[in-house]
C-alpha positions in Angstrom: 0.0 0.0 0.0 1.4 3.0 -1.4 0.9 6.3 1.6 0.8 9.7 -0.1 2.3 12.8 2.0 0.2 15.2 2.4 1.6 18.2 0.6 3.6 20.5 2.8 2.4 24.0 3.7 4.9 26.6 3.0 5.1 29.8 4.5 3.8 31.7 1.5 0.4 29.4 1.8 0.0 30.3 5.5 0.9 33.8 5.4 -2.2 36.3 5.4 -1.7 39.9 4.9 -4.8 41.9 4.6 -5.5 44.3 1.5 -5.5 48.0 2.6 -9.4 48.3 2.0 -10.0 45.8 4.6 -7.4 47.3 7.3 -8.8 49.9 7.0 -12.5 49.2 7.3 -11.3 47.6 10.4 -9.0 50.7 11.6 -12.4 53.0 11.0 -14.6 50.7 12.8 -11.7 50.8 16.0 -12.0 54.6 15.9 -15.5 55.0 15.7 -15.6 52.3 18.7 -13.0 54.0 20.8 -13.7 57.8 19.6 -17.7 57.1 19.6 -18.1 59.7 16.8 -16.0 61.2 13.8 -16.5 63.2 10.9 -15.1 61.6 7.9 -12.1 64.4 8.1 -11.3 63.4 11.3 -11.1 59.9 10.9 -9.0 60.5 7.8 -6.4 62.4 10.1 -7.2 60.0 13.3 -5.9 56.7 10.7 -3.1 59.2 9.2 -5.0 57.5 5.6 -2.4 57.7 3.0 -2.6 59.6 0.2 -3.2 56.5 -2.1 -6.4 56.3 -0.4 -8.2 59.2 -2.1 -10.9 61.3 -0.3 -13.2 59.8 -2.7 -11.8 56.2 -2.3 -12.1 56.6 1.4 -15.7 58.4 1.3 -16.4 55.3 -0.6 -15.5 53.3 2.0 -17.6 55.0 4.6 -20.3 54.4 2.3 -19.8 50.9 1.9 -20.0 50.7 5.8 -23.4 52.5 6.1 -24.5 49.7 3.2 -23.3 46.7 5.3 -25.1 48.5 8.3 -22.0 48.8 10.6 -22.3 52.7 10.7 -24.1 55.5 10.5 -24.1 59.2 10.2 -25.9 62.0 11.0 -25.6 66.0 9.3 -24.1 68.8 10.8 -26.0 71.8 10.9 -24.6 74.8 9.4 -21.6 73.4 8.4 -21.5 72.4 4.8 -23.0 69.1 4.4 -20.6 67.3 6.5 -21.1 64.4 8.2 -20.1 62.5 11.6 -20.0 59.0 11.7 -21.2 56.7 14.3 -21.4 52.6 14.9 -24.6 51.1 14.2 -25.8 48.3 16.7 -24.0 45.9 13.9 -20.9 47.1 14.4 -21.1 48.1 18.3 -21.7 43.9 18.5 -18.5 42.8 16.1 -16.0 44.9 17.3 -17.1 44.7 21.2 -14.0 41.7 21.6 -11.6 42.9 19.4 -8.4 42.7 21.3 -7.3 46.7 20.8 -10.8 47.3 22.3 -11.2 44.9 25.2 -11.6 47.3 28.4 -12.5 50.5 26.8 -15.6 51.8 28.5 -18.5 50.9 27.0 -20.4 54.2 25.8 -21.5 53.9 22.0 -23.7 56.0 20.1 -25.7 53.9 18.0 -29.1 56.3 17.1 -29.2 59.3 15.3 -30.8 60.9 18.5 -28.7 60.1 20.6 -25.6 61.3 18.3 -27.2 64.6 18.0 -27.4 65.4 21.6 -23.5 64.0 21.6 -22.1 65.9 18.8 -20.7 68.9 19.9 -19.1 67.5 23.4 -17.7 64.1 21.6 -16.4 65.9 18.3 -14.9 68.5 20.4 -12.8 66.2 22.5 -12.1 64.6 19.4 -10.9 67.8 18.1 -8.5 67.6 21.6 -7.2 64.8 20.6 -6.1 65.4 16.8 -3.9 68.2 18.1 -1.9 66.0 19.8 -1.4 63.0 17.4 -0.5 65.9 14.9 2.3 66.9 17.1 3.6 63.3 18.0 3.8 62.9 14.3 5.5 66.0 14.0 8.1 64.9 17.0 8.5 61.3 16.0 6.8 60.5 19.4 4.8 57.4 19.4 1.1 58.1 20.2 -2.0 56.0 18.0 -5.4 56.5 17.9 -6.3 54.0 19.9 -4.3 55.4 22.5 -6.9 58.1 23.6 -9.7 56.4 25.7 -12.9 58.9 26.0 -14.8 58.4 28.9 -12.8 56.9 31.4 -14.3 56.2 34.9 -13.2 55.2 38.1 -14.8 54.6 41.4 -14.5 56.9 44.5 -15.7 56.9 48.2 -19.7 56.7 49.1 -20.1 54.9 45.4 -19.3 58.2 43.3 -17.5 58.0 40.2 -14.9 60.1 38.6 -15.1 60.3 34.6 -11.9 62.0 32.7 -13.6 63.1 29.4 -10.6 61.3 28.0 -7.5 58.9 29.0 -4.3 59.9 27.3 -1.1 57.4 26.7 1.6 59.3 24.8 5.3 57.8 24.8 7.9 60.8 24.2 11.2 59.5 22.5 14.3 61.0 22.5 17.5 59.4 21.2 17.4 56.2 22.9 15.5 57.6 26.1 11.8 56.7 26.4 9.3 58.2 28.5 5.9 57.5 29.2 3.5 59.7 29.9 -0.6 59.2 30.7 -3.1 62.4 31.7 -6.5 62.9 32.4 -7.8 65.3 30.5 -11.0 67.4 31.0 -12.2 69.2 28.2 -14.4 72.7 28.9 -16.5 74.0 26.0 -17.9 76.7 28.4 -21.3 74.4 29.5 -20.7 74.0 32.9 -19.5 77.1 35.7 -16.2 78.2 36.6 -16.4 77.0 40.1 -18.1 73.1 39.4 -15.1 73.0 36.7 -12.7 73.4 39.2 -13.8 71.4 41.7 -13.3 68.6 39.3 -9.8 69.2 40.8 -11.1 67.6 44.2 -12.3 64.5 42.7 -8.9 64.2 40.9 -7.2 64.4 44.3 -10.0 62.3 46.0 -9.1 59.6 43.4 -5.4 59.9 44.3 -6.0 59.3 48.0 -9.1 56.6 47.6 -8.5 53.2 49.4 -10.8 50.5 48.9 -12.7 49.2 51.7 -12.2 44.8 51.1 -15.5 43.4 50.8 -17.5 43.4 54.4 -15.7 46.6 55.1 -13.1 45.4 57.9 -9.7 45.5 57.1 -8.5 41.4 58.4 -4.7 40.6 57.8 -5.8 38.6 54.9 -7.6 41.9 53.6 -4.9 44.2 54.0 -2.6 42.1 52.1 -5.0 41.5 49.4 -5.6 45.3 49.1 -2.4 47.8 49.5 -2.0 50.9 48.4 -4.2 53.6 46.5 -6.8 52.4 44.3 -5.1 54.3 41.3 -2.0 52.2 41.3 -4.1 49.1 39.8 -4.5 50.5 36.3 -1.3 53.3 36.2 2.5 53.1 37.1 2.3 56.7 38.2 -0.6 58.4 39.1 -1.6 60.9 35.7 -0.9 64.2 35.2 -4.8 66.0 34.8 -4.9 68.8 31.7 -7.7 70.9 31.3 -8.5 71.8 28.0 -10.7 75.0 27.7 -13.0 76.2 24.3 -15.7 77.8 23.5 -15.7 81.1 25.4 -13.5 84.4 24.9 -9.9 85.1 26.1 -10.8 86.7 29.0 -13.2 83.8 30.2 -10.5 81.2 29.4 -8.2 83.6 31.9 -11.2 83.7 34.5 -11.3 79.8 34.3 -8.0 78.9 34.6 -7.4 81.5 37.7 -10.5 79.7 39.2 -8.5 76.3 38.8 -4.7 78.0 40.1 -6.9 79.1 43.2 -8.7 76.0 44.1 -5.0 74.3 43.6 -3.5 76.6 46.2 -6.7 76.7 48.4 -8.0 73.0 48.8 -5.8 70.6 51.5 -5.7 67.7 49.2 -5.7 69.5 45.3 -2.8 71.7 46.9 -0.7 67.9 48.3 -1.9 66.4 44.6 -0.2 69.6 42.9 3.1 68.5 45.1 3.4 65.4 43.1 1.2 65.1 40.1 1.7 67.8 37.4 -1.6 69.6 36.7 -2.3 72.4 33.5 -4.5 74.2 31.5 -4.5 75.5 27.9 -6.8 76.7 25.4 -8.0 74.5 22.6 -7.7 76.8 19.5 -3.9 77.4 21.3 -3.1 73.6 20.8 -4.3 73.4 17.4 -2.2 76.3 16.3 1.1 75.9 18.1 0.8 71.8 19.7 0.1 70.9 22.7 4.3 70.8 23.3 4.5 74.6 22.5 4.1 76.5 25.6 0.9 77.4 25.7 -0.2 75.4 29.1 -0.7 77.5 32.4 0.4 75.5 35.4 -1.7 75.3 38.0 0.6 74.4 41.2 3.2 76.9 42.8 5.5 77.2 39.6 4.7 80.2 37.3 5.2 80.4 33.9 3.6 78.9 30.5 5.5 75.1 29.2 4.9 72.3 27.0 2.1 69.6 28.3 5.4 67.4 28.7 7.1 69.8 30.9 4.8 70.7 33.5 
């Protein structure tokens, strides 16, 4: 009886590399899970699309999306018939356990309702954080677009929650010398008062100092070596540095806000022992766009004076 190898595989027949219309239907879909909402110029410059994808190629693509009923759009008023895109429930369920994704909260927008009561917050801190993948692109600094996380929340005392409007991992490279760098920022279209704005501070420094109780609320020997430490230090190295980024009201408001915030550093116990330690700033939006968030353009707001790059705070 005669036995017939099978034929052997080779590595050219086990190889798979993906075309780049199906990378980057699958990059858009990420963003749109991570970022919630885009227009289709922001994802363009979110992806860093090349230029052999066209803006008709990729406005193709979008469209071939809405068709397979994995997105969606809506139309933004007053500006020009452009469009900000959106999962539909389709994609919200395929991409949910994508490994880049796994942990991110989960906050979609998957109505046209509920996109158009989101718009101007979510595009706005999307604007936030295209100023600062522009600059690591400009600096060689490594920073994706995956590695902004909207919406992050963590628990505090008596079951409160603090949520950063965004999370933001940003590796700085010099030479050979690499330094990572996370911040919460809070981004400030002018909705919300000077003073509840600053006390955001006191949650920030709350967060810092917050100990878990183990469950049953007693602190045994087992417990206390089960839970050391601040809460913080299970999901970051060093505790974040917190930027505020501030739009949609004049010069002078933007000065009255960021006093407001210097003031509440200097006056409140725990915001004044977090300054100590944790680098805290505030810029203007339109400021970061122009110049980069590594220009100095950011307001401290501990005891040092003087305006610096986000970095050197």
């Amino acid at each position: 009886m005669t036995i017939i190898p099978a034929p052997t595989e080779t590595l050219a027949d086990t190889r798979y590399v993906p075309d780049t219309g199906e990378t980057m239907r699958h990059q858009v879909l990420a963003a749109l899970a991570q970022h919630r909402m885009a227009t289709t110029h922001q994802l363009r410059e979110l992806l860093a699309v090349p230029n052999s994808l066209t803006r008709q190629r990729f406005s193709q693509l979008m469209v071939s999306l809405k068709g397979d009923e994995l997105v969606s759009s809506i139309t933004l008023p007053g500006a020009g018939g452009t469009r900000a895109w959106f999962l539909d429930t389709e994609g919200v369920r395929i991409s949910r356990d994508w490994p880049e994704l796994r942990g991110r909260p989960a906050y979609p927008v998957t109505t046209a309702t509920a996109a158009s009561l989101r718009t101007a917050h979510t595009l706005t801190v999307v604007r936030a954080h295209l100023a600062f993948a522009r600059d690591a692109r400009a600096r060689d600094d490594e920073h994706g677009f995956l590695d902004w996380t909207p919406e992050v929340a963590h628990q505090l005392p008596d079951g409160e929650r603090l949520i950063a409007d965004a999370l933001l991992r940003y590796t700085v490279t010099t030479g050979e010398v690499r330094a990572k760098l996370r911040a919460f920022v809070e981004v400030d279209r002018g909705t919300m008062s000077a003073e509840r704005l600053a006390s955001k501070l006191i949650e920030y420094a709350r967060f810092r100092t917050y100990e878990p109780m183990p469950p049953g609320g007693r602190r045994t020997t087992e417990a206390a070596q089960a839970v050391t430490g601040p809460a913080w230090q299970r999901w970051y190295p060093r505790y974040p540095r917190v930027l505020f980024v501030l739009t949609g009201v004049g010069r002078r408001a933007a000065a009255n806000r960021i006093a407001d915030l210097r003031a509440m550093t200097a006056e409140h116990p725990q915001v004044a022992a977090m300054a100590r330690q944790v680098p805290l700033g505030a810029a203007v939006l339109e400021d970061i766009e122009e110049q980069g968030p590594s220009a100095p353009v950011w307001t401290r707001l501990g005891e040092r004076p003087g305006p610096c790059g986000w970095a050197e705070l």
